[in-house]
C-alpha positions in Angstrom: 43.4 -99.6 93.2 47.6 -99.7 93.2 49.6 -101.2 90.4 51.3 -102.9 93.2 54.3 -103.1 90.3 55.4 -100.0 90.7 56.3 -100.5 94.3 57.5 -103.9 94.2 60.8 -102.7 94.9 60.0 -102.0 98.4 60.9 -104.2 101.2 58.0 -103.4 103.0 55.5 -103.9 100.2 53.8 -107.5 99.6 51.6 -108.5 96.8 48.2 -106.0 97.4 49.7 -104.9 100.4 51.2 -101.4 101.0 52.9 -102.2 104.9 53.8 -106.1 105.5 56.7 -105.1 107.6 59.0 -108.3 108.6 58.6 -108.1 113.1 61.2 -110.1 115.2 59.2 -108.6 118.2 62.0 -106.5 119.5 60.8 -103.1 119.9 64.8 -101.9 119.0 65.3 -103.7 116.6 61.6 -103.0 114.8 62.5 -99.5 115.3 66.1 -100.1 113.0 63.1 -102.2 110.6 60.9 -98.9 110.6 63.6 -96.0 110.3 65.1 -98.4 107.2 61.3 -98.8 105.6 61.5 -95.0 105.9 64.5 -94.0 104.3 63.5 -96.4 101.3 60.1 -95.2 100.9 61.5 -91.0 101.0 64.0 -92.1 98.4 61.4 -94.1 96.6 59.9 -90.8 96.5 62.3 -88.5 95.4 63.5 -90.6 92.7 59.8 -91.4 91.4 58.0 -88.0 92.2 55.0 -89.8 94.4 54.6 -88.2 97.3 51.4 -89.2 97.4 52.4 -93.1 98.3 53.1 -91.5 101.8 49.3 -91.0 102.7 48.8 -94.6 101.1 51.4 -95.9 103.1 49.7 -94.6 106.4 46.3 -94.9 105.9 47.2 -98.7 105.4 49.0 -98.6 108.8 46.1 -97.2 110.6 44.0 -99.6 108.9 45.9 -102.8 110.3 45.5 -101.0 113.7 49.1 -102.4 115.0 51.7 -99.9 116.1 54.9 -101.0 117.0 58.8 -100.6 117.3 58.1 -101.0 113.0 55.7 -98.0 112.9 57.4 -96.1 115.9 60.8 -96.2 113.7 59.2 -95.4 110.4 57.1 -92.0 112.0 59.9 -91.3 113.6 62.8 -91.5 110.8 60.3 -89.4 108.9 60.0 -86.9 111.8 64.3 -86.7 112.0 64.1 -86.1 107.5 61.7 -83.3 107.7 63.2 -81.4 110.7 67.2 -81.9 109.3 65.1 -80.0 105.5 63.4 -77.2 107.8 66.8 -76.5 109.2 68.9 -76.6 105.7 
């Protein structure tokens, strides 16, 4: 089990819950949501060395079984980080 503590700084992170993502139910502007949760969860990682959280992070996705403009964005944005450090 999490200390959800730890990651209580993330917008995307409720009480026991690794992915309660805000929806308006606009796939653009989910997709804006998800590329932001992104971004703050590969900072969140870089500045605290858990790269692991990224599995925790997904698995939890899969297990709500909802994909959306949120988790559309947030794959994506992580897609767009990895290619722009292959190519540096």
């Amino acid at each position: 089990m999490f200390d959800f503590k730890q990651f209580a700084g993330l917008s995307f992170v409720a009480e026991g819950d690794l992915w309660a993502p805000e929806r308006t139910g606009d796939y653009s502007t989910d997709c804006a949501t998800g590329r932001r949760h992104a971004a703050e969860l590969i900072e969140f990682m870089h500045q605290s060395g858990n790269a692991p959280i990224f599995g925790s992070v997904i698995r939890r996705i899969t297990e709500k079984g909802q994909f959306d403009g949120v988790e559309t964005g947030f794959c994506a944005q992580f897609g767009i980080t990895l290619l722009g450090a292959v190519a540096s």
